[in-house]
SEMARZA-332626 format. One record per residue: z, x, y of N, C-alpha, C in turn; residue number from 0; residue in one letter. Coordinates in steps of 0.2 Angstrom, whole numbers. Atoms other than C-alpha are relative to their C-alpha. Last residue first. Layout:
+-------+-------+-------+-------+-------+-------+-------+-------+-------+-----+---------+
|    nw |    nu |    nv |   caw |   cau |   cav |    cw |    cu |    cv | num | residuo |
+-------+-------+-------+-------+-------+-------+-------+-------+-------+-----+---------+
|     Z |     X |     Y |     Z |     X |     Y |     Z |     X |     Y | NUM |       A |
...
+-------+-------+-------+-------+-------+-------+-------+-------+-------+-----+---------+
//
This chain:
+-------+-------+-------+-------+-------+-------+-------+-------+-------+-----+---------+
|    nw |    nu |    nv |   caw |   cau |   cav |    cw |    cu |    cv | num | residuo |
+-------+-------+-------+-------+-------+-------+-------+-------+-------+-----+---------+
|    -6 |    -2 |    -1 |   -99 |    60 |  -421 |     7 |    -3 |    -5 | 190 |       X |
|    -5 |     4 |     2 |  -116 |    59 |  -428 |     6 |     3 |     6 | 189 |       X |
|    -1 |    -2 |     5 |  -129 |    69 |  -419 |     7 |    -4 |     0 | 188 |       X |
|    -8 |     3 |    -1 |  -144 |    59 |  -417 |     5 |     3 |    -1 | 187 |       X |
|    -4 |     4 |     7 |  -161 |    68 |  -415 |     9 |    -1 |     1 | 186 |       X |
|     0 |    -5 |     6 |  -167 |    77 |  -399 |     3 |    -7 |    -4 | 185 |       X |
|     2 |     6 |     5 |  -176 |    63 |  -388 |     3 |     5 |    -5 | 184 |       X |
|     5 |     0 |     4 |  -180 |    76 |  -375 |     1 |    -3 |    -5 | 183 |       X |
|     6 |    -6 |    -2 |  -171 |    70 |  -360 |    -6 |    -1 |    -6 | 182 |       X |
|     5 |     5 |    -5 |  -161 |    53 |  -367 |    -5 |     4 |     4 | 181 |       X |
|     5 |     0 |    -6 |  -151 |    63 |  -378 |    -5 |    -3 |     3 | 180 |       X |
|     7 |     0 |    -2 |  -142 |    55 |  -391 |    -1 |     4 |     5 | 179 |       X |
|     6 |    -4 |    -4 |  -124 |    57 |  -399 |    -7 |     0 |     1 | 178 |       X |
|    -5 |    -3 |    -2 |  -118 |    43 |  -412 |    -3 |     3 |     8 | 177 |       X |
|     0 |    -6 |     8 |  -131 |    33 |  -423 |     3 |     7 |     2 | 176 |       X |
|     1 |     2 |     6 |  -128 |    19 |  -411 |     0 |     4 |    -6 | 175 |       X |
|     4 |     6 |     2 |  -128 |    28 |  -394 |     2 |    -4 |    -7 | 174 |       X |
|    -4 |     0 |     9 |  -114 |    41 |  -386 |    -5 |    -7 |    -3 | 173 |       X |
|    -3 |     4 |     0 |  -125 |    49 |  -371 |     3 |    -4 |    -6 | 172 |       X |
|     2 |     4 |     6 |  -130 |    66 |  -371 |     4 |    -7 |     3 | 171 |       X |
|    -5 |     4 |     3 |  -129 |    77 |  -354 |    -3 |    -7 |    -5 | 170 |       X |
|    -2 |     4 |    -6 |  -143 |    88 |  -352 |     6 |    -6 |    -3 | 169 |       X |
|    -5 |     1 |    -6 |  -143 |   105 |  -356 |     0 |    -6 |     2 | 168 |       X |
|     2 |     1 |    -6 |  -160 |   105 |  -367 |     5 |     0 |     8 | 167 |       X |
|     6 |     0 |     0 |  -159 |   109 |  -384 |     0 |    -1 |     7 | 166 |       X |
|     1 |    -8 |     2 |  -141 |   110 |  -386 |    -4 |     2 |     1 | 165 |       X |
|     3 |    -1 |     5 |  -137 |    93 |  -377 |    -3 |     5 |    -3 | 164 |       X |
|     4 |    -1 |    -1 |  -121 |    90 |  -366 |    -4 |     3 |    -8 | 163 |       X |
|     2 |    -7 |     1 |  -107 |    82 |  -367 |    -8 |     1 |    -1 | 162 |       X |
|     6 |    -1 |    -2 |  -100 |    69 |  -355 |    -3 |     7 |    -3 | 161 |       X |
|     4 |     5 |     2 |   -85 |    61 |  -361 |    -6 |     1 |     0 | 160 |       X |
|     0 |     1 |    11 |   -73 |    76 |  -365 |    -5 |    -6 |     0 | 159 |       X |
|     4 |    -6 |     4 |   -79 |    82 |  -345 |     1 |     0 |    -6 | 158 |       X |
|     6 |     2 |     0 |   -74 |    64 |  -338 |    -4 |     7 |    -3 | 157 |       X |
|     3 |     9 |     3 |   -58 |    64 |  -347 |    -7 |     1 |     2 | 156 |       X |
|     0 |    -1 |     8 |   -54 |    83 |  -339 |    -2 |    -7 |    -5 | 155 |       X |
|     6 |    -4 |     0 |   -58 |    77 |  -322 |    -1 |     1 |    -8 | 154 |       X |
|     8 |     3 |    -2 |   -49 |    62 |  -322 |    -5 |     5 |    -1 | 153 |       X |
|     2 |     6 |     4 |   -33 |    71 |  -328 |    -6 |    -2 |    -2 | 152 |       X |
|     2 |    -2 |     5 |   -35 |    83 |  -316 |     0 |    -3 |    -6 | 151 |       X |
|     3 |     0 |    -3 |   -31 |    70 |  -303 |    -5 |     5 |    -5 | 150 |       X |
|     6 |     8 |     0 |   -18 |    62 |  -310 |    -7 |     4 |     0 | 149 |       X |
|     2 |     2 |     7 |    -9 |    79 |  -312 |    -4 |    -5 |    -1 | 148 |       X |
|    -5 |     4 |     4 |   -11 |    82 |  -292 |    -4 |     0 |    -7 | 147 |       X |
|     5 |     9 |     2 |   -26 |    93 |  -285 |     9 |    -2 |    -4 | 146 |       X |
|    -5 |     1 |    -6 |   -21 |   114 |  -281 |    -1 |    -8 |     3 | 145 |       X |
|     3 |     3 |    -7 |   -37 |   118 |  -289 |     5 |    -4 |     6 | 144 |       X |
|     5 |    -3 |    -3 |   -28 |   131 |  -300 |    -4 |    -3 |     6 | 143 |       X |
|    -3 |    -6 |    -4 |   -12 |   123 |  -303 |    -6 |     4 |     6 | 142 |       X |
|    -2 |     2 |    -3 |   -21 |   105 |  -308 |     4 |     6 |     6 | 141 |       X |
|     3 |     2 |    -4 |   -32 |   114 |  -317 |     1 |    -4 |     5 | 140 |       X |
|     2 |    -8 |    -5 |   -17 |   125 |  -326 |    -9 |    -2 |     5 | 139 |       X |
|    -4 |    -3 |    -2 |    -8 |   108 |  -330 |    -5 |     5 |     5 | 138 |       X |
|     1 |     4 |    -6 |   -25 |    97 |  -336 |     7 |     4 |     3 | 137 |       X |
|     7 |     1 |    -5 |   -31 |   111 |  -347 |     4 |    -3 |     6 | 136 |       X |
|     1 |    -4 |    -1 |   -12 |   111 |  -354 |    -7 |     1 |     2 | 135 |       X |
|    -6 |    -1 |    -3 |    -8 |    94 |  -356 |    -2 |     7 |     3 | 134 |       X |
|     3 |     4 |    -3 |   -26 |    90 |  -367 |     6 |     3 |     9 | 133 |       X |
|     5 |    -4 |    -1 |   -20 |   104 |  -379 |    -4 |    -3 |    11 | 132 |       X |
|     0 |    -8 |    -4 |    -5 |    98 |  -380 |    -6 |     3 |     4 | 131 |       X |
|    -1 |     1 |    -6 |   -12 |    80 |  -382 |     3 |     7 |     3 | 130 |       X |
|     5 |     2 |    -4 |   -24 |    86 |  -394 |     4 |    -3 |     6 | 129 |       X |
|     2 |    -8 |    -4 |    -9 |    97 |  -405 |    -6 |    -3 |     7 | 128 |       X |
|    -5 |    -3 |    -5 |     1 |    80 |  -404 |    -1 |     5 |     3 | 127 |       X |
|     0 |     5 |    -6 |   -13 |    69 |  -411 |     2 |     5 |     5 | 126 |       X |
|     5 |     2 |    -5 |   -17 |    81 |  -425 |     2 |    -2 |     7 | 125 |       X |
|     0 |    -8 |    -4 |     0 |    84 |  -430 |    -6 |     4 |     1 | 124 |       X |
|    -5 |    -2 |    -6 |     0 |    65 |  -432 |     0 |     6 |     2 | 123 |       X |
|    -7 |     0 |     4 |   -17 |    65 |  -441 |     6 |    -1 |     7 | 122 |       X |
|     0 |    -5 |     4 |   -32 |    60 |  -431 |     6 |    -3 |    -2 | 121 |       X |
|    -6 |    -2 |    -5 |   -41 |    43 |  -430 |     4 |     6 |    -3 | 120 |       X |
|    -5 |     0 |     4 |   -59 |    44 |  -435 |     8 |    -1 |     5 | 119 |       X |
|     4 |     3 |     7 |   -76 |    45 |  -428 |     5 |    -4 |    -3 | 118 |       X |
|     6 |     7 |     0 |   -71 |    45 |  -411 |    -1 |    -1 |    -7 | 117 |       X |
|    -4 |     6 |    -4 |   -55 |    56 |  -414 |    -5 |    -6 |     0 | 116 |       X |
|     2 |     3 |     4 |   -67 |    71 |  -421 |     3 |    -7 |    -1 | 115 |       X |
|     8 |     2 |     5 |   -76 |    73 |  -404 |     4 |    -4 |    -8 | 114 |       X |
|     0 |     9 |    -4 |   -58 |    71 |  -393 |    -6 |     1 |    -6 | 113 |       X |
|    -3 |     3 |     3 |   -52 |    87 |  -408 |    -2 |    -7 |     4 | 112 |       X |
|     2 |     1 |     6 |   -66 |    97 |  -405 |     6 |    -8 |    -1 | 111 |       X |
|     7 |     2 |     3 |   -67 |    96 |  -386 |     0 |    -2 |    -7 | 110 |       X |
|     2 |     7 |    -4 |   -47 |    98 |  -384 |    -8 |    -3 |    -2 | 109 |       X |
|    -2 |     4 |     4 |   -47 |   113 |  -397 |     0 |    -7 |     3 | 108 |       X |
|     4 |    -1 |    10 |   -62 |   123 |  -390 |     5 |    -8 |    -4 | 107 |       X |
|     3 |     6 |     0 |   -50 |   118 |  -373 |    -6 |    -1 |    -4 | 106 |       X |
|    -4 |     5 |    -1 |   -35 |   128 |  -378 |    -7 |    -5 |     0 | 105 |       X |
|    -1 |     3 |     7 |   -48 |   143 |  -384 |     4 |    -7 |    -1 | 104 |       X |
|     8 |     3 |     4 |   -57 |   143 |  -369 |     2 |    -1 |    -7 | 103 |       X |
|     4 |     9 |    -2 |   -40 |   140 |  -359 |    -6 |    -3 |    -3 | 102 |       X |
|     4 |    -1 |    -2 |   -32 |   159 |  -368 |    -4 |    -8 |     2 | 101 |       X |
|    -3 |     1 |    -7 |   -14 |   155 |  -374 |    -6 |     1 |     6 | 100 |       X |
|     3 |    -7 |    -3 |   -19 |   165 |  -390 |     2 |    -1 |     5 |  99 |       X |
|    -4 |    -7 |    -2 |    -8 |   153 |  -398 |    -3 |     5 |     3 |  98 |       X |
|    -6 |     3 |    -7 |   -18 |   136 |  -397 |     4 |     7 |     2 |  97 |       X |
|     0 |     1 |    -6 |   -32 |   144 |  -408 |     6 |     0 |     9 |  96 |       X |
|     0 |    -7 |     0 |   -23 |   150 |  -421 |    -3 |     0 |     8 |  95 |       X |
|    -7 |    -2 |     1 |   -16 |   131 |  -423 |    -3 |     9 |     3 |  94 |       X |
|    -3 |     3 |    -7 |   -34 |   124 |  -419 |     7 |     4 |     0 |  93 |       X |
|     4 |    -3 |    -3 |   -40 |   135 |  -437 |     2 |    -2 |     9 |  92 |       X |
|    -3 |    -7 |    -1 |   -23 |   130 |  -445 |    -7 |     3 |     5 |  91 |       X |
|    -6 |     0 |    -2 |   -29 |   111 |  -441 |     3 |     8 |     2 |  90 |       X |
|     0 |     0 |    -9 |   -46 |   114 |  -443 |     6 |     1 |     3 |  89 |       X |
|     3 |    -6 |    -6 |   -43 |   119 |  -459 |    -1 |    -2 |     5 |  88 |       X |
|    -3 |    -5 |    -1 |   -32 |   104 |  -464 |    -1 |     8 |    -1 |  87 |       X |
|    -5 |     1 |    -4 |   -41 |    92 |  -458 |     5 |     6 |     1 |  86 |       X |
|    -9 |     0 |     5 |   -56 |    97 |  -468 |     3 |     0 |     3 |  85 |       X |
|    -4 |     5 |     4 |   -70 |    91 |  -458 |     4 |     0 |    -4 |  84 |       X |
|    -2 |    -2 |     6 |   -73 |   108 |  -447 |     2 |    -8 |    -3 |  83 |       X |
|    -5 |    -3 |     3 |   -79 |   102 |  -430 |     1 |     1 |    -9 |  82 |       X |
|    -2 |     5 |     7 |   -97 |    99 |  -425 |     7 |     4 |    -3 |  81 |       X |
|    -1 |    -4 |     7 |   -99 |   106 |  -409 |     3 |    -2 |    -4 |  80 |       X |
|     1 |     2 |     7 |  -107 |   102 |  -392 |     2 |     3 |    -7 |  79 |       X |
|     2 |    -3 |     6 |  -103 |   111 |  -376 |     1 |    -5 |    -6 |  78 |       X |
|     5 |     5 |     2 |   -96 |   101 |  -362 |    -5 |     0 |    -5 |  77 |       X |
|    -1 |     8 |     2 |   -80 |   106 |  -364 |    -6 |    -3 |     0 |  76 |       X |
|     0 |     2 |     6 |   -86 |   125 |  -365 |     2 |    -7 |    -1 |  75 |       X |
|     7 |    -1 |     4 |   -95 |   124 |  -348 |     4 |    -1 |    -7 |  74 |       X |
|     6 |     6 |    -1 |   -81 |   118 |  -340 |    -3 |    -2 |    -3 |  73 |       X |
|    -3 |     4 |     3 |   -70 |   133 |  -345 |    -2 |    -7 |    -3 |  72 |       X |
|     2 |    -1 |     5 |   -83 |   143 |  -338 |     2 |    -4 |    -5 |  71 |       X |
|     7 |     3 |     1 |   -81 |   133 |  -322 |    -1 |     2 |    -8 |  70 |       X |
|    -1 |     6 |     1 |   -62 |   139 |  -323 |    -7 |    -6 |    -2 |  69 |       X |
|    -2 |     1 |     7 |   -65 |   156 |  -324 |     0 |    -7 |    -2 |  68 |       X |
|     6 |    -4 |     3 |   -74 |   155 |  -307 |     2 |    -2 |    -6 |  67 |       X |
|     6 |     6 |    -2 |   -61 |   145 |  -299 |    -5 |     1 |    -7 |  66 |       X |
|     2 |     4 |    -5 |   -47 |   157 |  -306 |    -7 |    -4 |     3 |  65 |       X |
|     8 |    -1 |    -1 |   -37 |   157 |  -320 |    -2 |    -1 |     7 |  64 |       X |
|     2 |     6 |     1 |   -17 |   158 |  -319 |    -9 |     2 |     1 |  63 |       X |
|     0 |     1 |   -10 |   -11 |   175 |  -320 |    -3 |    -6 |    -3 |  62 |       X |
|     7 |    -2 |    -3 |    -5 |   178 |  -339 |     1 |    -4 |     6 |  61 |       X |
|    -1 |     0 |    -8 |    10 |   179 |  -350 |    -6 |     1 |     4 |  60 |       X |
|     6 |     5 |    -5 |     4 |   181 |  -367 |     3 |    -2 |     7 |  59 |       X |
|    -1 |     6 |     1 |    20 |   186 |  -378 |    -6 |    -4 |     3 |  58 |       X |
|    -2 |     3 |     7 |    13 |   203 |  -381 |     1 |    -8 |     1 |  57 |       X |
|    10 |     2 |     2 |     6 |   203 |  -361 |     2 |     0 |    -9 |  56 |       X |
|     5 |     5 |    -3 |    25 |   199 |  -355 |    -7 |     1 |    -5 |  55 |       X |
|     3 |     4 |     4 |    36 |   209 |  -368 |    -5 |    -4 |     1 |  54 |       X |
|     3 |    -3 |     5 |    40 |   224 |  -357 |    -2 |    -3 |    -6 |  53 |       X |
|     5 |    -4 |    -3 |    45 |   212 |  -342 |    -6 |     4 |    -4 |  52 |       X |
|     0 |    -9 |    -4 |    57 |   204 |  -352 |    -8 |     0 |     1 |  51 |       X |
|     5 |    -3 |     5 |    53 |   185 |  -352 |     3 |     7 |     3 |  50 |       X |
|     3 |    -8 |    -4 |    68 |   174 |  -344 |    -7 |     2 |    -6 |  49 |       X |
|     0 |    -3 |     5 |    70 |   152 |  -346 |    -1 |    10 |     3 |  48 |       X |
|     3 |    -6 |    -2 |    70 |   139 |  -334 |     3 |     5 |    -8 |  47 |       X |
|    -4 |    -2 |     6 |    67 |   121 |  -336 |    -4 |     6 |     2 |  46 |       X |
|    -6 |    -3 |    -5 |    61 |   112 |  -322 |     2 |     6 |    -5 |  45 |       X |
|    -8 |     4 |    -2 |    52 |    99 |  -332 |     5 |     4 |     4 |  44 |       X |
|     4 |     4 |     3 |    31 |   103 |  -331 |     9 |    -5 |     1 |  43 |       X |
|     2 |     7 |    -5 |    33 |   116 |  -317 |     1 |    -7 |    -5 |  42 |       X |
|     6 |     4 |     3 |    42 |   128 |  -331 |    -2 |    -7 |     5 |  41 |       X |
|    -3 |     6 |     1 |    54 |   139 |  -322 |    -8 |    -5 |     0 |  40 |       X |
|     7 |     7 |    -2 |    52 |   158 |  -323 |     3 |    -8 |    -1 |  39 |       X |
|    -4 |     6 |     0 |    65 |   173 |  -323 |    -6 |    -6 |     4 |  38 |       X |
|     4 |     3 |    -4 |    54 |   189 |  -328 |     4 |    -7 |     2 |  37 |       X |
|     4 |     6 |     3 |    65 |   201 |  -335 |    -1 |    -6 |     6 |  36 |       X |
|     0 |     5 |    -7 |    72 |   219 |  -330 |    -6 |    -5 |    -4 |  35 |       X |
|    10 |     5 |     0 |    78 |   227 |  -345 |     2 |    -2 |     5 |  34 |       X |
|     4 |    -7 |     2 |    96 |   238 |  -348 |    -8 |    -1 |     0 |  33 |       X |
|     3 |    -5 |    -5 |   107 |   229 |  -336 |    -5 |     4 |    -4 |  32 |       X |
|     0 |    -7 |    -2 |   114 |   216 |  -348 |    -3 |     4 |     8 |  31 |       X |
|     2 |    -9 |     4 |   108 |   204 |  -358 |     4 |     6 |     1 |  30 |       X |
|    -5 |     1 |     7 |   117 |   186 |  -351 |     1 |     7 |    -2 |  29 |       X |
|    -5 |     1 |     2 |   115 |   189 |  -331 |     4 |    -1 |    -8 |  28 |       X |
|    -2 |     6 |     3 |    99 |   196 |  -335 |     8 |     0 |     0 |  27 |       X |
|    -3 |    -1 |     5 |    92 |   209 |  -322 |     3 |    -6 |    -5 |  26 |       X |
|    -6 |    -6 |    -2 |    78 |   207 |  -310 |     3 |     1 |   -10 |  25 |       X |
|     2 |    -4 |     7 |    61 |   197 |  -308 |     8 |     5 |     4 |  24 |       X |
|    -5 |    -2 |     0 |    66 |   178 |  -298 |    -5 |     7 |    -6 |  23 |       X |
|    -5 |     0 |    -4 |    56 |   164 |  -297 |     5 |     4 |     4 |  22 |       X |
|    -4 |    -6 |     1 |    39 |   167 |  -306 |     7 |    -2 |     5 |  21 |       X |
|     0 |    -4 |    -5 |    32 |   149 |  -307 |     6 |     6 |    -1 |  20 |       X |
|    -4 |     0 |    -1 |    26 |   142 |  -325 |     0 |     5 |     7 |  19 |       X |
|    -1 |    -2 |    -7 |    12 |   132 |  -330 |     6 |     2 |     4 |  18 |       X |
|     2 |     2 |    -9 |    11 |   129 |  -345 |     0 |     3 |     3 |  17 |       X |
|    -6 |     2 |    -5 |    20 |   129 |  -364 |    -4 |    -5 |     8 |  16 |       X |
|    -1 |     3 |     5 |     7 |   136 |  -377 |     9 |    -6 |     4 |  15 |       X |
|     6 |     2 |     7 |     6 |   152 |  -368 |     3 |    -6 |    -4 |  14 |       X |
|    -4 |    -2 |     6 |    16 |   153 |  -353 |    -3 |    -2 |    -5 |  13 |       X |
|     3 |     5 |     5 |     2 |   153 |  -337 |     5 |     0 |    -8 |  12 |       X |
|     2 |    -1 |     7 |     8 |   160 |  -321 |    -1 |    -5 |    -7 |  11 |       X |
|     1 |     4 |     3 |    10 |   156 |  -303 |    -3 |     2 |    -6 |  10 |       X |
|     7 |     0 |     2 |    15 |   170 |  -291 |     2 |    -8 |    -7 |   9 |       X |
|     3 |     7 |    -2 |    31 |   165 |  -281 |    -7 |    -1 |    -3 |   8 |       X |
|    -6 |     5 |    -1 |    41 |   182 |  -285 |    -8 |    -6 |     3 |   7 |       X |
|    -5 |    -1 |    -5 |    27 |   195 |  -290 |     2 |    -5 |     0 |   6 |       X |
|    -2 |     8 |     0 |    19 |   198 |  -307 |     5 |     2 |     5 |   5 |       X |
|     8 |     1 |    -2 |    13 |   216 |  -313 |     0 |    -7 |     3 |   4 |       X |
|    -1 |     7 |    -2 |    35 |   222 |  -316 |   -11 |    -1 |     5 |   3 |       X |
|     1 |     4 |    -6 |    33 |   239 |  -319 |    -1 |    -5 |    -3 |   2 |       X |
|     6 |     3 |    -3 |    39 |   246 |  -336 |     1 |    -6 |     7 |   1 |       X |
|     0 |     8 |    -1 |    55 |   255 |  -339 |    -6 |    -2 |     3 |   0 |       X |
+-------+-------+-------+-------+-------+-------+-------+-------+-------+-----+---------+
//
């Protein structure tokens, strides 16, 4: 029987879900006695569910990030990157994304999708993945800096509005012929 890595009150991350709190690690009143599973309840509506123990890192169960990780996180939103223009490759490409349940791959698809939103409006199962996407950054930076949803909200909006430019690091602004830099005058990049 595999140890249980995850104590009662620890704050975890459910891939593709959120932010859930361990509550409870034992037996399942439904199952049986033959597995010890994780009994979590999802900060977002209460809502509780189990994970066996010996499924946790297959299904992605993970420690919430911390500080440090979080700044990396950072760094990738404010990264420049010209998404895929076929809707529906990006789409499966975000989609393969969003399951790893990894925050650099969650906010790759928040960055790419706020980028191709400006140009365009997306699809519906566009929209819904860049609000998931958008939900889960601002969930696990709300967990992590221990800051109200509002609050990480604001952060995350002002890090999709200010990206930075390849050549120089400094944040672009959005001008007429799209993206600029105002350091070294790189050239215009569409969005």
């Amino acid at each position: 029987m595999e140890q249980p890595k995850f104590r009662v009150g620890d704050k975890l991350v459910y891939p593709n879900h959120g932010v859930v709190v361990l509550e409870q690690i034992g037996e399942s009143p439904i199952f049986g006695t033959d597995a010890i599973y994780y009994h979590l309840r999802l900060l977002a509506n209460n809502a509780r569910f189990m994970v066996p123990v010996k499924n946790a890192d297959r299904l992605g169960l993970r420690a919430l990030y911390s500080r440090e990780q979080l700044q990396e996180v950072y760094r990738f939103l404010e990264e420049i990157r010209r998404p895929l223009s076929d809707w529906k490759g990006r789409y499966r490409e975000n989609l393969d994304r969003m399951k790893t349940g990894r925050l650099e791959d969650v906010a790759v698809v928040a960055r790419d999708l706020d980028e191709v939103s400006r140009g365009k409006s997306l699809s519906f199962r566009e929209k819904k993945m860049y609000d998931r996407a958008k939900y889960l950054l601002t969930s696990e930076i709300a967990a992590v800096r221990e800051i109200p949803e509002f609050e990480a909200e604001r952060i995350l909006g002002l890090l999709l509005e200010s990206p930075q430019c390849p050549d120089c690091r400094t944040t672009m602004i959005r001008g007429r012929r799209g993206l600029e830099c105002t350091y070294c005058n790189a050239g215009a990049m569409n969005t």
